[in-house]
KEZAZA-864902 format. One record per residue (C-alpha): x, y, z; residue number from 1. Coordinates in steps of 0.1 Angstrom, whole numbers, plus 5000, padded with zeros to 4 digits. Layout:
N
<<X, Y, Z>, NUM>,
...
This chain:
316
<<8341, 4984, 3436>, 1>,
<<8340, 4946, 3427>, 2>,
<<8361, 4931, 3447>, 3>,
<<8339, 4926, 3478>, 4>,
<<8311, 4907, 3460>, 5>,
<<8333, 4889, 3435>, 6>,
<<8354, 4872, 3462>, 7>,
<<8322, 4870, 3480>, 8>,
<<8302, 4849, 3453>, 9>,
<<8338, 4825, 3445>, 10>,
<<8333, 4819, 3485>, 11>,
<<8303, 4807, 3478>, 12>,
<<8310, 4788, 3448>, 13>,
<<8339, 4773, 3467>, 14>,
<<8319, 4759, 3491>, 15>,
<<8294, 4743, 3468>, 16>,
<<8320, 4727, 3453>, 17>,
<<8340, 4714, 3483>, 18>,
<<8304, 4705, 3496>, 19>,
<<8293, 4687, 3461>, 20>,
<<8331, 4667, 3463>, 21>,
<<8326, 4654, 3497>, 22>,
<<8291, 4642, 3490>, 23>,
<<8304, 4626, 3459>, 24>,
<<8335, 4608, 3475>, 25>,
<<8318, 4602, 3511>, 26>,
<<8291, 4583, 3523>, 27>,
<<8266, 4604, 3543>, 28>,
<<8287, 4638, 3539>, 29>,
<<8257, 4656, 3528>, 30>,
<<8237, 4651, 3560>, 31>,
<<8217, 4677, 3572>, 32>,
<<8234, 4663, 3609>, 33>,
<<8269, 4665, 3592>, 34>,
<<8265, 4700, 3577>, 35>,
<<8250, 4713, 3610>, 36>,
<<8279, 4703, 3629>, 37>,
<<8301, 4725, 3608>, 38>,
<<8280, 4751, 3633>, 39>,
<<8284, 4734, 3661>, 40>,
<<8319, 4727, 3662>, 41>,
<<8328, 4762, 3646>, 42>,
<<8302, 4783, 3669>, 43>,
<<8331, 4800, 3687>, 44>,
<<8349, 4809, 3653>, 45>,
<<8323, 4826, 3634>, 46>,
<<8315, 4849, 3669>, 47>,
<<8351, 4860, 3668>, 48>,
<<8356, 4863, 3627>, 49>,
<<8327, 4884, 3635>, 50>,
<<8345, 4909, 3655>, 51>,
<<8374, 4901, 3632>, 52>,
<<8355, 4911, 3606>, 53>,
<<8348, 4945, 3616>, 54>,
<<8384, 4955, 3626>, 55>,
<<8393, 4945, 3596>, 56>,
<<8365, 4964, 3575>, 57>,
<<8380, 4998, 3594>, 58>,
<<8417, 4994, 3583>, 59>,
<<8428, 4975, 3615>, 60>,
<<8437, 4937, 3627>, 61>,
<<8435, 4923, 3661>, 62>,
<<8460, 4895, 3667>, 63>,
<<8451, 4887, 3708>, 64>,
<<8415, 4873, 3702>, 65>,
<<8427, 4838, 3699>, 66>,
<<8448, 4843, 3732>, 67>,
<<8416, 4864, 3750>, 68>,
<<8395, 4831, 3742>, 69>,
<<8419, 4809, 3763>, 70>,
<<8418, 4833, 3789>, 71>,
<<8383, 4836, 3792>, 72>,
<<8381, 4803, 3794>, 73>,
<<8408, 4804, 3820>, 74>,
<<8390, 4829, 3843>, 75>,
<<8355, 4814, 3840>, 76>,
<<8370, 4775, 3851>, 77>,
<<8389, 4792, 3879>, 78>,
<<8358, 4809, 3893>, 79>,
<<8332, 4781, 3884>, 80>,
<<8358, 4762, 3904>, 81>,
<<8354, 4786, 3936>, 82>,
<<8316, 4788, 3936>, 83>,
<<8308, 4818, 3913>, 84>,
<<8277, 4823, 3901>, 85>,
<<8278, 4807, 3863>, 86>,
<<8261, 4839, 3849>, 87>,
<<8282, 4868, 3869>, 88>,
<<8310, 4847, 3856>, 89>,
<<8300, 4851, 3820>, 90>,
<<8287, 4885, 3824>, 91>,
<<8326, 4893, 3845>, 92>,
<<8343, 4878, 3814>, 93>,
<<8322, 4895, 3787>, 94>,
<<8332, 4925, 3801>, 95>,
<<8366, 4918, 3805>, 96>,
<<8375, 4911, 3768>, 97>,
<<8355, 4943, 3759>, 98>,
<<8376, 4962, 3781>, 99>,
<<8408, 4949, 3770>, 100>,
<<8397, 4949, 3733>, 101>,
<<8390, 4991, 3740>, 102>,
<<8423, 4998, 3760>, 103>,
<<8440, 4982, 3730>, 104>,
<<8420, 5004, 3704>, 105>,
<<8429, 5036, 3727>, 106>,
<<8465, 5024, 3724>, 107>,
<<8466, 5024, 3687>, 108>,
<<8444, 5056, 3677>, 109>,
<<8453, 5081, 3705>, 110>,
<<8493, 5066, 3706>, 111>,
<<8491, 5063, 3663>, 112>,
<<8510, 5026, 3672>, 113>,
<<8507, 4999, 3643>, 114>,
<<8475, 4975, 3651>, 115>,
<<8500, 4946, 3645>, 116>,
<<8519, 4959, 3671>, 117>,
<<8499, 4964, 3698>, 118>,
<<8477, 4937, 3695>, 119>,
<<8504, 4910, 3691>, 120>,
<<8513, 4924, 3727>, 121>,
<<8478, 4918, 3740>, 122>,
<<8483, 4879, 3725>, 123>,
<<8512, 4877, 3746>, 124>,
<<8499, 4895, 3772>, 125>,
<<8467, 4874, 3773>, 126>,
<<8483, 4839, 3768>, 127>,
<<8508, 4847, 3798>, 128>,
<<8484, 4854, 3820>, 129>,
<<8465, 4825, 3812>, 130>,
<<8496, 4807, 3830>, 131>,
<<8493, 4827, 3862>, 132>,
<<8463, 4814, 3870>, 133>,
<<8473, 4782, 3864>, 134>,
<<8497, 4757, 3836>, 135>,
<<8470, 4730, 3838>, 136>,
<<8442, 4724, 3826>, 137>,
<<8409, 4733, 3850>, 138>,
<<8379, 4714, 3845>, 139>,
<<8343, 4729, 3845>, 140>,
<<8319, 4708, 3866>, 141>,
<<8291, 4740, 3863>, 142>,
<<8258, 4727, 3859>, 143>,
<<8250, 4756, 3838>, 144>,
<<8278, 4748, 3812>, 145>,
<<8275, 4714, 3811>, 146>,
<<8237, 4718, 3797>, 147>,
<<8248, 4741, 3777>, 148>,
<<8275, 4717, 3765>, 149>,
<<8249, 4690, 3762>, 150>,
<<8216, 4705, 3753>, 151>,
<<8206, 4698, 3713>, 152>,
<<8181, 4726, 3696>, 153>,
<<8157, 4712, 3669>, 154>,
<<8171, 4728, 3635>, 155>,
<<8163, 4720, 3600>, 156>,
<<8155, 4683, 3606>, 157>,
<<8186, 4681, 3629>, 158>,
<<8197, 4699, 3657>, 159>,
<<8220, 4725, 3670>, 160>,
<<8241, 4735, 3704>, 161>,
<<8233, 4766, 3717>, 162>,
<<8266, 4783, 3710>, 163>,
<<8256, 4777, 3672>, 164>,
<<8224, 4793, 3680>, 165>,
<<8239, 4829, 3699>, 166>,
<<8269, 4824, 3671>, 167>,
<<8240, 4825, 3646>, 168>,
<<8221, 4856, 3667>, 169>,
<<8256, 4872, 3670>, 170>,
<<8263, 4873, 3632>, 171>,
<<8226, 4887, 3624>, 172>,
<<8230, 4915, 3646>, 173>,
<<8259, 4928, 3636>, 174>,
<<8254, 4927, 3599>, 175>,
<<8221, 4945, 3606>, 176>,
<<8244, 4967, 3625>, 177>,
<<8270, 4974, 3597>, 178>,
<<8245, 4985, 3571>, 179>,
<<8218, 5000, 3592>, 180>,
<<8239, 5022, 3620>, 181>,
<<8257, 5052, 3622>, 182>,
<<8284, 5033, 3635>, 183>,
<<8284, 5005, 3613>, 184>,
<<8288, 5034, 3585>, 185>,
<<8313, 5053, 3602>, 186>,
<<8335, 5021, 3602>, 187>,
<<8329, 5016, 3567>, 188>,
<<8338, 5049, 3557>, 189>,
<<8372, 5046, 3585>, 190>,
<<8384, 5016, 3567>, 191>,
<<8380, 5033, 3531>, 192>,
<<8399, 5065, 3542>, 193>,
<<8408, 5080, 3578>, 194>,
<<8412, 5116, 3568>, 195>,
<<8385, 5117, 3544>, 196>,
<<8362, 5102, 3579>, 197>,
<<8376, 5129, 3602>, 198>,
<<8365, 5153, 3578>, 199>,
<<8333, 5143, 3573>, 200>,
<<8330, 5149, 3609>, 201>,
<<8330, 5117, 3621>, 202>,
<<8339, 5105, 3653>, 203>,
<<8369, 5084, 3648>, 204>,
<<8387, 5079, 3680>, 205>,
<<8352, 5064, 3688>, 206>,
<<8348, 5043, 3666>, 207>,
<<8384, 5030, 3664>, 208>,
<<8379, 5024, 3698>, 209>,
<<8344, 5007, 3697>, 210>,
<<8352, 4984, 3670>, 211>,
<<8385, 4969, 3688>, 212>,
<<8361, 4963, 3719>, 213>,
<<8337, 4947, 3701>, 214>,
<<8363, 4925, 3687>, 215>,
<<8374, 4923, 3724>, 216>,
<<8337, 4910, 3731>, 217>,
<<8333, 4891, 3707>, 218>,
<<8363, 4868, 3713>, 219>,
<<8354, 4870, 3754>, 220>,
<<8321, 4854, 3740>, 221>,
<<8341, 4831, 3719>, 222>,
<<8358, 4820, 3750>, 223>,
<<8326, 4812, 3767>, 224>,
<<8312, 4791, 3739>, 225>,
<<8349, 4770, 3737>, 226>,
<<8343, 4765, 3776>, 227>,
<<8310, 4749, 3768>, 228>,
<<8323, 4733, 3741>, 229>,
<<8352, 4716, 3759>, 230>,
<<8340, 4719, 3796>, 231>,
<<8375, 4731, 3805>, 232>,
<<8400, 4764, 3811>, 233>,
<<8435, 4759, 3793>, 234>,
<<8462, 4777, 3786>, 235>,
<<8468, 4764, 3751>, 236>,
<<8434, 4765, 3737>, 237>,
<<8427, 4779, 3705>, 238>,
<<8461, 4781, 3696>, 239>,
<<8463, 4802, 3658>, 240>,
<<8424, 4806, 3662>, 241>,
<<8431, 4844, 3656>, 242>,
<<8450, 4836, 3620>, 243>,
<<8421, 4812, 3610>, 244>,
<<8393, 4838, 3621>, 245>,
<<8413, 4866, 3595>, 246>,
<<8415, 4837, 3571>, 247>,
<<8376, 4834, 3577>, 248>,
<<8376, 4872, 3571>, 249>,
<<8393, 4873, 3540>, 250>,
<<8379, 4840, 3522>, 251>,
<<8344, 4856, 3531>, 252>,
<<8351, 4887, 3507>, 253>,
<<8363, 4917, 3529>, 254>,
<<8394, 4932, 3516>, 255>,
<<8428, 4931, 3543>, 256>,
<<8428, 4971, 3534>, 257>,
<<8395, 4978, 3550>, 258>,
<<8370, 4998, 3541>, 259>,
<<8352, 4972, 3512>, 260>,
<<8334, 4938, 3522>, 261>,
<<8303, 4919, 3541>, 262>,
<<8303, 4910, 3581>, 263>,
<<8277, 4881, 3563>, 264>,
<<8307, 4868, 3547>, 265>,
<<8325, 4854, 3581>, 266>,
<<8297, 4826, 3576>, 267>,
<<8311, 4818, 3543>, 268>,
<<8344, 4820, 3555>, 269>,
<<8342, 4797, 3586>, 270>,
<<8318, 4771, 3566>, 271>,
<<8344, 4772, 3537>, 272>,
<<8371, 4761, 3563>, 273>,
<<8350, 4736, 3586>, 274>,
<<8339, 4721, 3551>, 275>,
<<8380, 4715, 3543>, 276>,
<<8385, 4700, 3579>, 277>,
<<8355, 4681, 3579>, 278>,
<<8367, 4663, 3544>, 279>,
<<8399, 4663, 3560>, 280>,
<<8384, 4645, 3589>, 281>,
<<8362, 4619, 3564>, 282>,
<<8394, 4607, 3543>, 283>,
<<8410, 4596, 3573>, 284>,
<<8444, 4587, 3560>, 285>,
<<8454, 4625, 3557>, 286>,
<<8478, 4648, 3586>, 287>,
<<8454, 4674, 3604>, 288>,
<<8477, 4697, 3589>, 289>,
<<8466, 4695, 3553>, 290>,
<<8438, 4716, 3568>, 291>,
<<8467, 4745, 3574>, 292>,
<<8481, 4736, 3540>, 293>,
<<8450, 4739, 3523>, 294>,
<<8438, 4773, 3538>, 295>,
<<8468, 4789, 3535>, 296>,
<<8467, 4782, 3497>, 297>,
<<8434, 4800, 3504>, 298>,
<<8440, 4829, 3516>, 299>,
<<8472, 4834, 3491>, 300>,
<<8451, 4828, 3463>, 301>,
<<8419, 4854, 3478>, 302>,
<<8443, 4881, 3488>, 303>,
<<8460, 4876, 3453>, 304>,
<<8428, 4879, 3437>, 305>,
<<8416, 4911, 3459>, 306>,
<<8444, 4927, 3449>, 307>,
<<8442, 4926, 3409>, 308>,
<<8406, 4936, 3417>, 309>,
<<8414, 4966, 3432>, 310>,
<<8441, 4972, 3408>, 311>,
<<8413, 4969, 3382>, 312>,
<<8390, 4991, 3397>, 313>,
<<8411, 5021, 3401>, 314>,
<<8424, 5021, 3366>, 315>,
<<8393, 5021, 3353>, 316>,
């Protein structure tokens, strides 16, 4: 099929062109500092269109990552704030998202509910709790953290946070794990057709269920890298992230249908986006939400585009 690689390569084009505009119109857009930061201050959206990425690519969506960020970032300020250790914290919340990630992939495959359904009740679920703990916001004074938040990694002539570097680490392992595991096939092959999987013998209910906790995981580990990021627990952070991380998805060349696209292209995805905010950000006299305005084009015009593709392809 041609759709995965087609939208795949106009991703790519995309971004050479939004790249090649800003560096024409902008002083000092081209960068290697400027383009680097696009890492840095996306890090925690490329971990979780990365988990995103592989719902999607089996047939599914998860709509409570963005709302299981701000409550890892929640839990891990209110335990830094009693004394907790900073890594049993991260390790406690890790395992936390990847929990609720699996209970909600139990929900949907042994239950046959809608994904939409039950994971726009974990977003709810997650952001409410995020207010029981507490409606303000709770700074983090960890040591640990605040290195993290502060510490710059030689890179390219420039330099990097952490988070960009295990965001970077994240998305190399799983796209060696989507191409070179029996699970990475087996979502493949989910995503492409259910019936034809349980067939084939494969384990579906497991892998259903593994994929929505890595999801889980992945936007637990999200949440960690926004803590560092902003040195604070809120209730209202990454408000929509889960809409821009399927945006990321999509953009980057894997279908909304499943079964047909690249984990790789999440980096595509995210850059393409942190590219429009970052010109966004350099014009200086436009609203923050020509960023929304301009991505949702986007993804109107990709999902448009996959569409005829597929079209295409099975008339042929």
């Amino acid at each position: 099929m041609s759709a995965p690689w087609f939208t795949s390569l106009v991703t790519v084009i995309l971004l050479a062109v939004l790249l090649a505009a800003g560096g024409s119109a902008y002083e000092g857009f081209l960068s290697g500092q400027v383009l680097l930061n696009l890492l840095i201050d996306n890090a925690h959206l490329l971990v979780i269109a990365v988990g995103m990425g592989y719902v999607i690519l089996a047939g599914g969506i998860d709509l409570s990552v963005g709302s299981v960020l701000a409550l890892t970032t929640m839990i891990a300020a209110a335990l830094l704030a009693r004394g907790w250790n900073p890594l049993a914290v991260i390790a406690l919340v890790l395992a936390f998202g990847a929990v609720f990630g699996a209970l909600q992939g139990a929900l949907i495959h042994y239950f046959q509910l809608q994904p939409f359904i039950v994971t726009l009740a974990g977003m709810f679920l997650a952001r409410g709790l995020c207010y029981l703990i507490s409606i303000e916001s709770i700074t983090i004074e960890d040591p640990l953290f605040v290195a993290a938040s502060q510490t710059q990694l030689p890179f390219i002539g420039g330099f990097i946070s952490p988070s960009a570097a295990i965001a970077l680490a994240v998305l190399a392992i799983a796209i060696w794990a989507s191409r070179r595991t029996a699970f990475g096939r087996a979502v493949y092959a989910i995503g492409g057709n259910e019936q034809s999987a349980l067939m084939m013998g494969l384990d579906v209910a497991r892998t259903k269920i593994g994929v929505y906790a890595f999801s889980g995981f992945c936007a637990a580990l999200g949440g960690v890298l926004f803590a560092f990021y902003m040195l604070s627990g809120y209730g209202q952070h990454a408000q929509g992230t889960e809409l821009d991380a399927i945006a990321a998805v999509v953009i980057g060349g894997t279908l909304l249908t499943g079964g047909y696209g690249y984990v790789a292209g999440a980096l595509s995805g995210v850059l393409v986006l942190g590219t429009i905010q970052t010109l966004i950000a350099f014009d200086g006299t436009l609203s923050s939400w020509w960023t929304k305005i301009v991505i949702g084009g986007l993804l109107f015009l990709f999902c448009v585009v996959q569409r005829l593709l597929s079209v295409r392809s099975q008339q042929s």
